[in-house]
C-alpha positions as CSV (number, residue, x, y, z in Angstrom):
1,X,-10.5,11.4,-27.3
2,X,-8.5,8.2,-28.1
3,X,-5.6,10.3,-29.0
4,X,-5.2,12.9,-26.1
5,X,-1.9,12.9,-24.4
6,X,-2.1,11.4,-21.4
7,X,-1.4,13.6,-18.2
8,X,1.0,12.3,-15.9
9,X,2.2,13.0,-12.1
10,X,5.2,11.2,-11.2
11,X,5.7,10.5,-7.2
12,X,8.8,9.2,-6.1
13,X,11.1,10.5,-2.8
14,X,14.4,9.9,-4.7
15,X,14.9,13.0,-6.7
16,X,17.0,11.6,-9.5
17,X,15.0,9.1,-10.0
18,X,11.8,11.3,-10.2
19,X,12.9,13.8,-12.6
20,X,14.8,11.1,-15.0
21,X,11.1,9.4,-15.6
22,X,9.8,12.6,-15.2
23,X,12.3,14.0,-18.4
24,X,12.1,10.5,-19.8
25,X,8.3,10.9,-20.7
26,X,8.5,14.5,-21.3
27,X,10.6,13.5,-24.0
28,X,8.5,11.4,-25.7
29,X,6.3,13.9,-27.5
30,X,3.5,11.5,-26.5
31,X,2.9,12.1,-22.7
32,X,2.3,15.3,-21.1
33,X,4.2,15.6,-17.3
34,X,1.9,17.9,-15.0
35,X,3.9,17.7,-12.1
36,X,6.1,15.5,-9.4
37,X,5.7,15.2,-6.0
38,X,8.1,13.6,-3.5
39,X,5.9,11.6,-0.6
40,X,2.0,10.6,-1.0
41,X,0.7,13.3,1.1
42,X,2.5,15.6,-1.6
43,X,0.6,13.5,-4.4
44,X,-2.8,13.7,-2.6
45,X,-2.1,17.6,-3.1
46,X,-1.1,17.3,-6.9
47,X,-3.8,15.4,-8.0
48,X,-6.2,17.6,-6.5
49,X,-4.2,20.3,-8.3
50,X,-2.9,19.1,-11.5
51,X,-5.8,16.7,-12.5
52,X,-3.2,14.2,-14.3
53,X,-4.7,11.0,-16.0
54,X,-2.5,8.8,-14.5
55,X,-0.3,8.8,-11.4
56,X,3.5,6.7,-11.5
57,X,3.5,6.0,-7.9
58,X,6.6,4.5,-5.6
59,X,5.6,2.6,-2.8
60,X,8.6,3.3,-0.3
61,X,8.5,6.6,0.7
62,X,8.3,9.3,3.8
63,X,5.3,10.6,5.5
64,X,2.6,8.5,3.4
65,X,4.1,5.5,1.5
66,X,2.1,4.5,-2.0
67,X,0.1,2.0,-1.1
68,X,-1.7,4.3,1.7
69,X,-1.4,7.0,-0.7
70,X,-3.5,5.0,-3.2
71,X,-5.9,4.0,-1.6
72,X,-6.5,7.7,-0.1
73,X,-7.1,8.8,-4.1
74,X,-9.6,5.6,-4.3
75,X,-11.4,6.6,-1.1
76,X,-11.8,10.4,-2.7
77,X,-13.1,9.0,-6.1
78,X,-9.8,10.4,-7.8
79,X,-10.0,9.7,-11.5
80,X,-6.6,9.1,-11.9
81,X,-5.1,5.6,-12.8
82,X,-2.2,4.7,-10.5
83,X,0.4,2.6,-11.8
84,X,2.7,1.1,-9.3
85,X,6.3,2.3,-10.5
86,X,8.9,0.4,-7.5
87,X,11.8,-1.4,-6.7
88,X,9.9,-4.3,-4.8
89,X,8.5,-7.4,-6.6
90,X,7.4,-8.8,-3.4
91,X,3.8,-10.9,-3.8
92,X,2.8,-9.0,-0.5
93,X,3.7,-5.3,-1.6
94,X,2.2,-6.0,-5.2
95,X,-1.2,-7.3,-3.9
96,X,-1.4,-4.8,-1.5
97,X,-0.9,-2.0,-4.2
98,X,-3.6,-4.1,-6.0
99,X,-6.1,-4.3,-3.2
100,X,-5.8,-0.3,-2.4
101,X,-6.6,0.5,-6.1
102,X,-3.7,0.6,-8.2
103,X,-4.2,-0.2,-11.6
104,X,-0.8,-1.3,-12.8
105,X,2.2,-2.4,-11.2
106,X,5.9,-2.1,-12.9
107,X,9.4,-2.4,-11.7
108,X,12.0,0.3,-12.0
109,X,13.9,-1.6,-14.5
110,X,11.3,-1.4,-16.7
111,X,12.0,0.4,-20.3
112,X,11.4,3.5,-22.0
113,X,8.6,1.6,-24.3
114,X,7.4,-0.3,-21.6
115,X,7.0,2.7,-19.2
116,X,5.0,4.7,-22.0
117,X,2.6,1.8,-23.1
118,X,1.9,1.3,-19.5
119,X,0.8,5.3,-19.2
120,X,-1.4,5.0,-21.7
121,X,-3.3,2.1,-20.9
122,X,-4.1,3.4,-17.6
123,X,-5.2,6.2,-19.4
124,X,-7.5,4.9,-21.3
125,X,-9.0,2.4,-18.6
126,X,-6.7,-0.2,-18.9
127,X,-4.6,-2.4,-16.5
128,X,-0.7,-3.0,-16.6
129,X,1.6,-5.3,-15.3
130,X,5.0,-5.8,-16.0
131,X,6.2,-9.2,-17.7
132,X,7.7,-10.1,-14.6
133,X,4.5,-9.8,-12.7
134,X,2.2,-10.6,-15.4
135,X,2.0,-14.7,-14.3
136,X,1.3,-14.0,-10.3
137,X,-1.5,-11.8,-11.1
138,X,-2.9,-14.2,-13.2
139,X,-2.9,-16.5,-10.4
140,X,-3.9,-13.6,-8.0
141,X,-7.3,-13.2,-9.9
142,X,-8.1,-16.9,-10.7
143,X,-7.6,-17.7,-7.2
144,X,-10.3,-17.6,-4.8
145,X,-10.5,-15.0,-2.7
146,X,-8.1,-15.3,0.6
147,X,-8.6,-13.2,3.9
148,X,-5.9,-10.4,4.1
149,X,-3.5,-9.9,6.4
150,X,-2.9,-6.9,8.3
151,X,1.0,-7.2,7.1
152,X,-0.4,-7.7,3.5
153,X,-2.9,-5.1,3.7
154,X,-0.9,-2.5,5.4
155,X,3.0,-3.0,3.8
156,X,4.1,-0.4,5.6
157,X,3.8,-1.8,8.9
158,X,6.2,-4.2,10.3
159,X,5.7,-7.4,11.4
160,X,4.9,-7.0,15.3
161,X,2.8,-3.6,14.4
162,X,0.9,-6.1,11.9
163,X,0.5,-8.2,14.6
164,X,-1.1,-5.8,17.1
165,X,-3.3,-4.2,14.4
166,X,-4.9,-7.3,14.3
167,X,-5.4,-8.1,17.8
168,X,-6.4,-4.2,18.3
169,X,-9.3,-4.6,15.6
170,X,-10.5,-7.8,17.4
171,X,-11.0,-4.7,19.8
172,X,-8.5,-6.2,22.7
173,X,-7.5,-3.7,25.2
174,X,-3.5,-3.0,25.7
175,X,-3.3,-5.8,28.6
176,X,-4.7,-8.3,26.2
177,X,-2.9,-7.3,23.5
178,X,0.8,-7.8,26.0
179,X,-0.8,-11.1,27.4
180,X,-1.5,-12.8,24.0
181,X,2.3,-11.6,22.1
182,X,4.2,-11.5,25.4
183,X,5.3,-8.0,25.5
184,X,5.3,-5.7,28.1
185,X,2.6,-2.7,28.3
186,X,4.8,-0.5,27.7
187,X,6.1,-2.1,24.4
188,X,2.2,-2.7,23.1
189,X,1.8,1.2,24.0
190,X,4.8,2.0,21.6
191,X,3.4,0.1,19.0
192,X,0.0,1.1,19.1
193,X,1.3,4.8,18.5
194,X,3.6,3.8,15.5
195,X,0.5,1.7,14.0
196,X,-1.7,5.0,14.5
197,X,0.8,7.2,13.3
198,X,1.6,5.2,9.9
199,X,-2.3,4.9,9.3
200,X,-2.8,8.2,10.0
201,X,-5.8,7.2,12.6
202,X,-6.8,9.4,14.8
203,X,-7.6,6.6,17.4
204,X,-7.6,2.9,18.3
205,X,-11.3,3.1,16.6
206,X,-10.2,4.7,13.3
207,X,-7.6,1.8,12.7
208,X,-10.0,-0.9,13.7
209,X,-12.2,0.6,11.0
210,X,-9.3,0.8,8.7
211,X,-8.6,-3.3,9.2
212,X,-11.9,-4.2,9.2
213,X,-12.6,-1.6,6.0
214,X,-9.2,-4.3,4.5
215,X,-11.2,-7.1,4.7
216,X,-8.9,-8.4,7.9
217,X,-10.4,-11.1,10.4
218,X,-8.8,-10.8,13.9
219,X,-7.1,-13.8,15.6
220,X,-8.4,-14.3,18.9
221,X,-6.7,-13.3,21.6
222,X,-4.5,-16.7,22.9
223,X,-4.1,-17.9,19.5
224,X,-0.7,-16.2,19.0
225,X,2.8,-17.1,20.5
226,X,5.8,-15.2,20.8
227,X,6.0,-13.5,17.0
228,X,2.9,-14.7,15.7
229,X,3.6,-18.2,15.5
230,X,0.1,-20.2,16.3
231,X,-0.6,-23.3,19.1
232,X,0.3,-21.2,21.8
233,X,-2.2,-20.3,24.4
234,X,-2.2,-18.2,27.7
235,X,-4.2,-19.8,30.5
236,X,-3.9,-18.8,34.0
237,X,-0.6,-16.3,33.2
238,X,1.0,-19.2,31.8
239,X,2.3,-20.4,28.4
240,X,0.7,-23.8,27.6
């Protein structure tokens, strides 16, 4: 029905913020609010519950960020439209939000108007991008397609975890893995455990899956330096 009331769950960890948009769009009279949630394993719980048409979604949050979360409602076939509702403009958090399944991405800034035209176009099968955004994404899909990166793919990793995730789903052992960054086994062992723990794998296997699942090609091992940087290669124990 073109003029149902779109359902909406709002998912955001600060709690002002999440019941302001949450009593903002209540207020309209043209959006109905089914229910908030503060992390994305929350979210995974009140879709499943609530049903909503549309899901305003943060992207910097406790025990499952939005990005991860997203994708998650992809992978289960979730009818819900996520719109991207964050602080971040960064190209690498937008595209990310893009490539798990998001269907619109706005800032917080955004207006009242703004913020209830973008609801209903994701209701209705529509995608939304904020002004701001609206020029990058036009380069983003005119551009031909460019192999992620584990640190574009997976925003909520940092830089060195990206870094090992890679390596790990060229399916390098722990030793390789310390030979190729320079880090000590014990340091690629911490890692490891934070990359498994943010991804939620249950194993080395289930995040090689996961990268590979992104789209990501794996450096070979030797072709990083210290932090990444390329044109440094380990030969015989030493640095050449």
């Amino acid at each position: 029905m073109p003029d149902a009331v779109p359902r909406v769950l709002v998912v955001d960890d600060h709690p002002l913020f999440r019941d302001g948009v949450a009593a903002l769009l209540a207020s309209t009279g043209v959006v109905e609010v089914v229910g908030t949630a503060a992390d994305g394993e929350r979210a995974l719980a009140a879709v499943s519950e609530h049903d909503p048409d549309v899901v305003l979604m943060d992207v910097q949050m406790p025990v499952l960020d939005g990005v991860a979360a997203t994708r998650r409602l992809v992978e289960a076939g979730a009818r819900a439209a996520v719109v991207v509702l964050t602080m971040s403009e960064e190209d690498a958090t937008v595209f990310a939000a893009v490539r798990a399944g998001a269907r619109g991405y706005l800032l917080k800034g955004s207006g009242q108007e703004e913020l209830v035209a973008a609801v209903r176009a994701a209701a209705t099968g529509g995608a939304v991008f904020g002004a701001a955004l609206a020029g990058r994404m036009a380069a983003f899909f005119s551009a031909p397609p460019a192999t992620p990166t584990a640190a574009a793919a997976f925003p909520e990793l940092t830089a060195r975890e990206a870094e090992v995730l890679e390596l790990l789903a060229a399916g390098r052992s722990n030793a390789e893995i310390a030979q190729a960054l320079f880090l000590s086994s014990k340091t690629v062992r911490n890692v490891v455990s934070a990359v498994l723990a943010k991804l939620q794998a249950a194993d080395r296997t289930e995040a090689a899956a996961r990268a590979h699942e992104a789209g990501i090609t794996p450096p070979q091992v030797g072709s990083l330096g210290p932090g990444g940087q390329a044109g440094d290669r380990v030969r015989g124990g030493k640095r050449t």
